[in-house]
N, CA and C atoms as an extended XYZ file, in Angstrom:
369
Properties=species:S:1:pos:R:3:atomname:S:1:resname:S:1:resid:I:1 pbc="F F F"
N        10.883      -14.352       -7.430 N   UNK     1
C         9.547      -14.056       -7.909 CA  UNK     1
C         8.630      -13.980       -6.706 C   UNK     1
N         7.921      -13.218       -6.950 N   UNK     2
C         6.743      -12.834       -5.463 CA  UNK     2
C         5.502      -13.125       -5.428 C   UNK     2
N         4.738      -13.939       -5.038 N   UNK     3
C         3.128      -13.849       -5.345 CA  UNK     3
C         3.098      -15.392       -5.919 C   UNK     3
N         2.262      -15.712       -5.496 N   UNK     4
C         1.427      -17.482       -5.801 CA  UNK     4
C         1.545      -17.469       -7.818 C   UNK     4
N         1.531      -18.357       -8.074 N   UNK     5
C         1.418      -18.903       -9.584 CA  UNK     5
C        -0.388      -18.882      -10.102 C   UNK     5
N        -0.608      -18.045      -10.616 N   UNK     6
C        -2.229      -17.544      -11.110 CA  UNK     6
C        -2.568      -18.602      -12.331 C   UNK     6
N        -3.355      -19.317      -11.932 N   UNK     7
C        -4.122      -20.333      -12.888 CA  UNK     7
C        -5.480      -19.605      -13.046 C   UNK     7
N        -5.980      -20.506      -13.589 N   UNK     8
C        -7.875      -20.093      -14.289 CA  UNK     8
C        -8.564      -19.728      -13.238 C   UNK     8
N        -8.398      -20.985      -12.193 N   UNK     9
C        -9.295      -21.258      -11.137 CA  UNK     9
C        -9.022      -20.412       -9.792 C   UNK     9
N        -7.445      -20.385       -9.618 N   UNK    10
C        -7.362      -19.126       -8.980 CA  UNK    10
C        -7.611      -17.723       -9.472 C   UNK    10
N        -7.512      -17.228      -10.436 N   UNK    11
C        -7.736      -15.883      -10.558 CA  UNK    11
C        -9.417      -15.880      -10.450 C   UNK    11
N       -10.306      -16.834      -10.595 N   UNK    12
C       -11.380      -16.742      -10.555 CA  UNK    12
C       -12.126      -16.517       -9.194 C   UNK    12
N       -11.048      -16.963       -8.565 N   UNK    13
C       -11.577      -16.922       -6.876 CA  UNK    13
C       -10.761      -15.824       -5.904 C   UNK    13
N       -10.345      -14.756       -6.458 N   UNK    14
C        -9.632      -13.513       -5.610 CA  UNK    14
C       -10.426      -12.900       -5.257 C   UNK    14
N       -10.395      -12.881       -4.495 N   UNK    15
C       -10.731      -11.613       -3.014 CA  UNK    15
C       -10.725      -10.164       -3.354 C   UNK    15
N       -11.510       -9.514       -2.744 N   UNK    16
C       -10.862       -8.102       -3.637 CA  UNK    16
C        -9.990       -7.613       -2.084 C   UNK    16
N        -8.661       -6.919       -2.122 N   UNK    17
C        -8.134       -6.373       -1.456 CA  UNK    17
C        -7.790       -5.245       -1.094 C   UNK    17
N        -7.876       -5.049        0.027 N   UNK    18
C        -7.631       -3.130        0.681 CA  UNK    18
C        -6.619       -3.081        1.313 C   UNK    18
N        -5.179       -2.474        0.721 N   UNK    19
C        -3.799       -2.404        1.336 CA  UNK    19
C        -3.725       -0.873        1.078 C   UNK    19
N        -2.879       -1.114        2.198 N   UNK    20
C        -2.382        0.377        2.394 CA  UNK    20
C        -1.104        0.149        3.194 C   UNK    20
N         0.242        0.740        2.085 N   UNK    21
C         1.495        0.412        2.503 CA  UNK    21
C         1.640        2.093        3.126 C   UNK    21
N         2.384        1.529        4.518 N   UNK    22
C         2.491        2.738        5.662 CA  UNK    22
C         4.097        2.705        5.285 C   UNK    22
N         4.962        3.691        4.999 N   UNK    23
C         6.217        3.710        4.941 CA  UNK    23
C         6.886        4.664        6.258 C   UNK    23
N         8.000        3.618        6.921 N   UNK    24
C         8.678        4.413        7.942 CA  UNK    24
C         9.210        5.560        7.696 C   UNK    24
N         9.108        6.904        7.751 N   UNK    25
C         9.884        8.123        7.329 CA  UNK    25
C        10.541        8.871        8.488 C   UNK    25
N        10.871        8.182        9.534 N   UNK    26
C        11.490        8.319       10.831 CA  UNK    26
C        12.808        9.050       10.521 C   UNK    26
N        12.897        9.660       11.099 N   UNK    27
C        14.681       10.415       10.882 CA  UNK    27
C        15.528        8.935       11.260 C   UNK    27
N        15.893        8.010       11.820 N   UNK    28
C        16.309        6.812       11.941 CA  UNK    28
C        16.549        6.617       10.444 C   UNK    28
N        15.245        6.248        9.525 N   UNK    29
C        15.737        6.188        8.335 CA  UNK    29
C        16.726        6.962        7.266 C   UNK    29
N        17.884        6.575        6.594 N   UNK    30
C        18.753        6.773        6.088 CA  UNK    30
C        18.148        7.394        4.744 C   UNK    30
N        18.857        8.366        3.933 N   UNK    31
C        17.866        8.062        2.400 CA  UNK    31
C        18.440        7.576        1.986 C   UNK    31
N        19.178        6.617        1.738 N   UNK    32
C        19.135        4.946        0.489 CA  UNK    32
C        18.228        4.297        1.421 C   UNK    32
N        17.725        4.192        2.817 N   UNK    33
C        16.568        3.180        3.359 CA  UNK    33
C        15.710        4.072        2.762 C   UNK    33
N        15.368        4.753        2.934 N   UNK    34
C        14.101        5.686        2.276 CA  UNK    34
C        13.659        5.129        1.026 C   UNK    34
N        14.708        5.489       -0.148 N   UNK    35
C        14.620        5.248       -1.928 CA  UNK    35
C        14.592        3.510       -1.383 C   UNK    35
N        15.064        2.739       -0.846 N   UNK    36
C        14.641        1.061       -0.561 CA  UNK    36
C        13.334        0.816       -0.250 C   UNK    36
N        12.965        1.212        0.406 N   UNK    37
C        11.542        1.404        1.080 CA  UNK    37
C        10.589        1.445       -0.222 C   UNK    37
N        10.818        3.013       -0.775 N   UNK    38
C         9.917        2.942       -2.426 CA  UNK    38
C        10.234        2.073       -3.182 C   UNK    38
N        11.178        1.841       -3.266 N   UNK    39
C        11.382        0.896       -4.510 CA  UNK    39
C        10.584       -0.359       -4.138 C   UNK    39
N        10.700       -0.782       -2.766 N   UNK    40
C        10.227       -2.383       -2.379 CA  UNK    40
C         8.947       -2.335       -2.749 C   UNK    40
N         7.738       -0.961       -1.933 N   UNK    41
C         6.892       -1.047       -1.935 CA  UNK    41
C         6.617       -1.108       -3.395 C   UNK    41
N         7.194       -0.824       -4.573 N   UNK    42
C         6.213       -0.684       -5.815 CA  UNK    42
C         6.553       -1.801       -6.551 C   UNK    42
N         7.771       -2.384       -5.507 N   UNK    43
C         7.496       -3.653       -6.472 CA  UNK    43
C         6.618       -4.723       -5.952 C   UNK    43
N         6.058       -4.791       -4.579 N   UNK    44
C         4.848       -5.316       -4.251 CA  UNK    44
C         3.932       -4.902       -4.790 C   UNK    44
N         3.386       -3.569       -4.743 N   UNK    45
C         2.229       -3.012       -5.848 CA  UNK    45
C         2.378       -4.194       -7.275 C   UNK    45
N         3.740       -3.815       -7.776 N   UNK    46
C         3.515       -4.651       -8.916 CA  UNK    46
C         3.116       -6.401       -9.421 C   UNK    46
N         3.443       -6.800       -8.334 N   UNK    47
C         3.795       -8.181       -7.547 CA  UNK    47
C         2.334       -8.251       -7.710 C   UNK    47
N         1.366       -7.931       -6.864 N   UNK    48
C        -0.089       -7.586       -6.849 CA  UNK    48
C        -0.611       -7.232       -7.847 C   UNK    48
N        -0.266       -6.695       -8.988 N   UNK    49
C        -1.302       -6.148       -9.958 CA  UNK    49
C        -0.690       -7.576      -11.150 C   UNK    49
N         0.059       -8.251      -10.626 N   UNK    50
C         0.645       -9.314      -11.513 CA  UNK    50
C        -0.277      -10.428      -11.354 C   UNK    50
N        -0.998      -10.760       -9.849 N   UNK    51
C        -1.626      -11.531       -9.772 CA  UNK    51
C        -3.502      -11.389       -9.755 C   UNK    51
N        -3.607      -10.004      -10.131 N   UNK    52
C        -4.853       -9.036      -10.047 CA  UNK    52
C        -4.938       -8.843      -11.223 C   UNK    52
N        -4.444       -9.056      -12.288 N   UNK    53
C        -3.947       -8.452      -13.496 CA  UNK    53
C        -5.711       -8.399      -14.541 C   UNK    53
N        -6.198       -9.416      -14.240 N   UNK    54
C        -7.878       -9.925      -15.163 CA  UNK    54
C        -8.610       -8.533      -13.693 C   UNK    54
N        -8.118       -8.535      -12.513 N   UNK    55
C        -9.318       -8.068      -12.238 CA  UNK    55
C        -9.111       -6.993      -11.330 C   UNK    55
N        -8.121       -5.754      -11.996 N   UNK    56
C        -7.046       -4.798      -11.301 CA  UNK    56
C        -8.297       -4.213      -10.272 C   UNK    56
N        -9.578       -3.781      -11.004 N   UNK    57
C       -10.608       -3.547       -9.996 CA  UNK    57
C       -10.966       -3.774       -8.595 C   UNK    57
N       -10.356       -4.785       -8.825 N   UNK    58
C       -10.475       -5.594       -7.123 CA  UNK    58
C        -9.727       -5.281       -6.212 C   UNK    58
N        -8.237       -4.559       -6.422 N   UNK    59
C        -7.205       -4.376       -5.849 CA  UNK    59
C        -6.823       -2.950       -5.432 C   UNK    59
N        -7.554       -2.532       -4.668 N   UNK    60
C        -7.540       -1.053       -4.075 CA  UNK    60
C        -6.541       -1.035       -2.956 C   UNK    60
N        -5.681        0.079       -3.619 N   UNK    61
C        -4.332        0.700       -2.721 CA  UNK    61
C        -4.126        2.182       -2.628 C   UNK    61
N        -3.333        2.335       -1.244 N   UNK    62
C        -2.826        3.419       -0.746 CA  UNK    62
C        -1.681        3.622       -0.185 C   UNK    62
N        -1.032        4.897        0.341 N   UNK    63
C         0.070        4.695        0.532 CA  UNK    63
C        -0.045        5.978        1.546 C   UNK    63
N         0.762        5.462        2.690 N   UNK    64
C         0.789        6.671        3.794 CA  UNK    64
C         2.253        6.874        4.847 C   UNK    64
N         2.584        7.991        5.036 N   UNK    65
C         4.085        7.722        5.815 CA  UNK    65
C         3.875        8.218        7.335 C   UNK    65
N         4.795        7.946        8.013 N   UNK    66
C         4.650        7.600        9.731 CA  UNK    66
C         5.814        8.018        9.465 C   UNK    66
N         6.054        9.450       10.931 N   UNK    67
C         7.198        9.383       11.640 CA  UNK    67
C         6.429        9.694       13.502 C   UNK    67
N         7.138       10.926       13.161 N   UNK    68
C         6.232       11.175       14.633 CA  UNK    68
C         4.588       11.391       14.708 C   UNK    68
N         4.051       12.096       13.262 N   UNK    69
C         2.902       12.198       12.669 CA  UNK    69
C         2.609       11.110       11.526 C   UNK    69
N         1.382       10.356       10.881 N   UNK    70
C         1.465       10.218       10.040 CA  UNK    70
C         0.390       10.706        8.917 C   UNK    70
N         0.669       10.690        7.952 N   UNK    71
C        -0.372       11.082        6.706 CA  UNK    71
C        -0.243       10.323        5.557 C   UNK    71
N        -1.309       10.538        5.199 N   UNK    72
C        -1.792        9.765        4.101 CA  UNK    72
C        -0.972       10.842        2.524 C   UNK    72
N        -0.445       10.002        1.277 N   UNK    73
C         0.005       10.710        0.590 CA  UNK    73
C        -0.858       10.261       -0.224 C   UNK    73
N        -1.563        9.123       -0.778 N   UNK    74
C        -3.039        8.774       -1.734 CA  UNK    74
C        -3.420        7.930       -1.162 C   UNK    74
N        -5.030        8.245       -1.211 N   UNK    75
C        -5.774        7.707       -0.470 CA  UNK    75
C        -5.960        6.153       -1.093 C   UNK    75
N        -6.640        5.729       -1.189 N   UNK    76
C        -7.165        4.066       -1.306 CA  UNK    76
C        -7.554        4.341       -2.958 C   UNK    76
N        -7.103        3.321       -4.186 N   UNK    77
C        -7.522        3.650       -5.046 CA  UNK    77
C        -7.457        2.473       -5.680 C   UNK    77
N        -7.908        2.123       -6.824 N   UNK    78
C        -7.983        1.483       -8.410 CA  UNK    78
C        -6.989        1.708       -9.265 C   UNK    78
N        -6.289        3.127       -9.156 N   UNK    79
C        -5.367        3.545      -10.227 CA  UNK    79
C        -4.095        3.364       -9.416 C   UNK    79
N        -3.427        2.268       -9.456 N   UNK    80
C        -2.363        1.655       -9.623 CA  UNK    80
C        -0.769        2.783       -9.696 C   UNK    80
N        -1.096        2.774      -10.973 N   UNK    81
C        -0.470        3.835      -11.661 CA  UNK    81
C         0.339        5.298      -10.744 C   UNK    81
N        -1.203        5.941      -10.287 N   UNK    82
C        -1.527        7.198       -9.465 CA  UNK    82
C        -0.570        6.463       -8.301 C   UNK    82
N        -0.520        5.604       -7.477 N   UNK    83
C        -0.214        5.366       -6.535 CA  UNK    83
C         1.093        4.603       -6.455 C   UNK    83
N         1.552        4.027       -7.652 N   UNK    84
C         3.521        4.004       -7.776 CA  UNK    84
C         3.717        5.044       -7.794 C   UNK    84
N         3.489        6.028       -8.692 N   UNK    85
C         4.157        7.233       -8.596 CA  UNK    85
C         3.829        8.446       -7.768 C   UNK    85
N         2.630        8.291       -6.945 N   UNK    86
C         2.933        9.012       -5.915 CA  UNK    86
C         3.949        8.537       -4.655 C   UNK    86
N         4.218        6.846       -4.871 N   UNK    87
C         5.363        6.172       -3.693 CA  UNK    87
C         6.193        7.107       -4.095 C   UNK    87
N         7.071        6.932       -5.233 N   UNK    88
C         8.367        7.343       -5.742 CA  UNK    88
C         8.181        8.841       -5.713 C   UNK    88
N         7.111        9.813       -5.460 N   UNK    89
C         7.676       11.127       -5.416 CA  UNK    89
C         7.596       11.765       -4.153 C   UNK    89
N         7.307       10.932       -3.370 N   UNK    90
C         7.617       10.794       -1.588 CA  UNK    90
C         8.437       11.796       -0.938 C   UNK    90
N         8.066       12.837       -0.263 N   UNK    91
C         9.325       13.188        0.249 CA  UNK    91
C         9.426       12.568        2.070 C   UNK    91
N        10.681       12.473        2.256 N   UNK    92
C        11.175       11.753        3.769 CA  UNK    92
C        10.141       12.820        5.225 C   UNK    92
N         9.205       11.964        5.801 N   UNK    93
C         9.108       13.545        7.026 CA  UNK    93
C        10.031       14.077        7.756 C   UNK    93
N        10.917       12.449        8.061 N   UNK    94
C        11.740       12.704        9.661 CA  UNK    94
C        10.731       13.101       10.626 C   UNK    94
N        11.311       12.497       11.986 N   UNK    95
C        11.170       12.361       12.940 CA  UNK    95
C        10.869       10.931       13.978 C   UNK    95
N        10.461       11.193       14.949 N   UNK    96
C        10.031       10.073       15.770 CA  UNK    96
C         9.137        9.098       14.917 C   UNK    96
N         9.010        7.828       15.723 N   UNK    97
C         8.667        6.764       15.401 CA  UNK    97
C         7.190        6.158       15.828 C   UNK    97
N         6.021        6.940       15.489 N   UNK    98
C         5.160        6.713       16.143 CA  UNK    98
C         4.259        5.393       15.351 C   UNK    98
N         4.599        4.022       15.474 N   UNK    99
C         3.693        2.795       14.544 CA  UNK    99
C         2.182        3.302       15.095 C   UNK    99
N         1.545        3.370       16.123 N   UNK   100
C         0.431        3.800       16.644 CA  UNK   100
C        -0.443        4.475       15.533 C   UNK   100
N        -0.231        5.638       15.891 N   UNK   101
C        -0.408        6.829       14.557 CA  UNK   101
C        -0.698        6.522       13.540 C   UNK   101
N         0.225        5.460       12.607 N   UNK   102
C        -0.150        5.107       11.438 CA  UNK   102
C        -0.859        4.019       11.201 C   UNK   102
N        -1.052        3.164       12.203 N   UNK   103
C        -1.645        2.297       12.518 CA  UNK   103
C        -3.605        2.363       12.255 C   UNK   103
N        -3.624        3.448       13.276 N   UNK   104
C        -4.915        4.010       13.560 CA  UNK   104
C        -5.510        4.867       12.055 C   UNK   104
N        -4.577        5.915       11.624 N   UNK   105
C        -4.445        5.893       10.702 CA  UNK   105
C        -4.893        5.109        9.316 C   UNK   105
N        -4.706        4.216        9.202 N   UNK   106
C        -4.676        3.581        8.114 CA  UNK   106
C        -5.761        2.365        8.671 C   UNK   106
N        -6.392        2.135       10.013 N   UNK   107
C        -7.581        1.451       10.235 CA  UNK   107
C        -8.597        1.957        9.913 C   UNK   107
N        -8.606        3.601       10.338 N   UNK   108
C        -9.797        4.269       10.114 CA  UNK   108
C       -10.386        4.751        8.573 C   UNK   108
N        -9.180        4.752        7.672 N   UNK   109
C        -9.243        4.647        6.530 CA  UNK   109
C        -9.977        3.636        5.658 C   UNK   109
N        -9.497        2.941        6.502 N   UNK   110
C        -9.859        1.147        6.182 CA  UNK   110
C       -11.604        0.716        6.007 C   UNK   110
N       -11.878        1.462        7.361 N   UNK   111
C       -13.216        1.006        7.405 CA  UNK   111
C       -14.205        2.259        6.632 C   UNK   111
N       -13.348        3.254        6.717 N   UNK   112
C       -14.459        4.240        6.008 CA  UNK   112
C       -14.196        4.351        4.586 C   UNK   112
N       -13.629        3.151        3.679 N   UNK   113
C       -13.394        3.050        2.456 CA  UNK   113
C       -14.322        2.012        2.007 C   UNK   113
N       -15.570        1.967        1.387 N   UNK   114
C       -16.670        0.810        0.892 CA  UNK   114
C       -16.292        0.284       -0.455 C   UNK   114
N       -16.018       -0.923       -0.454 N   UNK   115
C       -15.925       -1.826       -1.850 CA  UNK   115
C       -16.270       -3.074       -1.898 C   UNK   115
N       -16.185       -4.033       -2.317 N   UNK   116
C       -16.933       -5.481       -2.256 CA  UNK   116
C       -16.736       -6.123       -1.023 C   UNK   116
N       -17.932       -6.526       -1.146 N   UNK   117
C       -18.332       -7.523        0.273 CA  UNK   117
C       -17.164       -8.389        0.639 C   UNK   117
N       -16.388       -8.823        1.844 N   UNK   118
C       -15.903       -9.934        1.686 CA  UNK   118
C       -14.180       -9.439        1.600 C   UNK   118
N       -13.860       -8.292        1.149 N   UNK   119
C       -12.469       -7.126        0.762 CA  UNK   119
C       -11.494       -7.861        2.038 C   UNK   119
N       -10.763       -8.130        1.861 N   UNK   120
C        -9.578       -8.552        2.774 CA  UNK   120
C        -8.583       -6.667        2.960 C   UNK   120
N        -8.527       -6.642        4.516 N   UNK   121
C        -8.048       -5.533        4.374 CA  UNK   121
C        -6.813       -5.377        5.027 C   UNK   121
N        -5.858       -4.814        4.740 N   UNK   122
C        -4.243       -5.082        5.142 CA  UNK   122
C        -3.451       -3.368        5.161 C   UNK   122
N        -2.738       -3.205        6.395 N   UNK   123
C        -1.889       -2.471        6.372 CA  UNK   123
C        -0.527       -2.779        6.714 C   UNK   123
């Protein structure tokens, strides 16, 4: 099981959060690592909306892939939903391995995305 045990008092005191899962799409990666990769990430998504569940609002996600380039496949969102199934319809880029790229990437995203004061933000 993944994620802290949600009582009254904790769900009352969550943070709102800004993640954005960067997936390796490096030619290095295999596709069963690839389909592993989606699968993991949506079951963290889910993991998260398990413990967000009173206040899914709070929990803004995205999803972006890195090889030698990276891009964003959905941007930062609320809809949950929109953003498992854009993981799972992913296609692989291949190529080089640039963490940098997606890094920067997904900072600059970060800050030019406005939501509650206080947003814990994670890539």
């Amino acid at each position: 099981e993944c994620g802290p045990e949600v009582t009254r008092s904790t769900a009352l005191l969550r943070a709102p959060v800004k993640a954005v899962f960067l997936l390796d799409a490096s030619g290095s990666v295999s596709d069963a690592m690839w389909e592993a990769e989606q699968q993991a990430t949506v079951a963290i998504i889910q993991a998260f909306e398990e413990v967000y569940a009173s206040e899914k609002d709070r929990l803004h996600l995205g999803v972006a892939q890195f090889s030698t380039d990276a891009s964003w496949e959905v941007g930062l969102s609320v809809d949950h939903d929109a953003v498992k199934a854009a993981v799972l319809r992913m296609e692989q880029d291949s190529g080089g391995t640039q963490f940098a790229k997606a890094l920067s990437l997904c900072s600059s995203k970060l800050a030019g995305y406005s939501t509650d004061a206080g947003a814990f933000e994670v890539c």
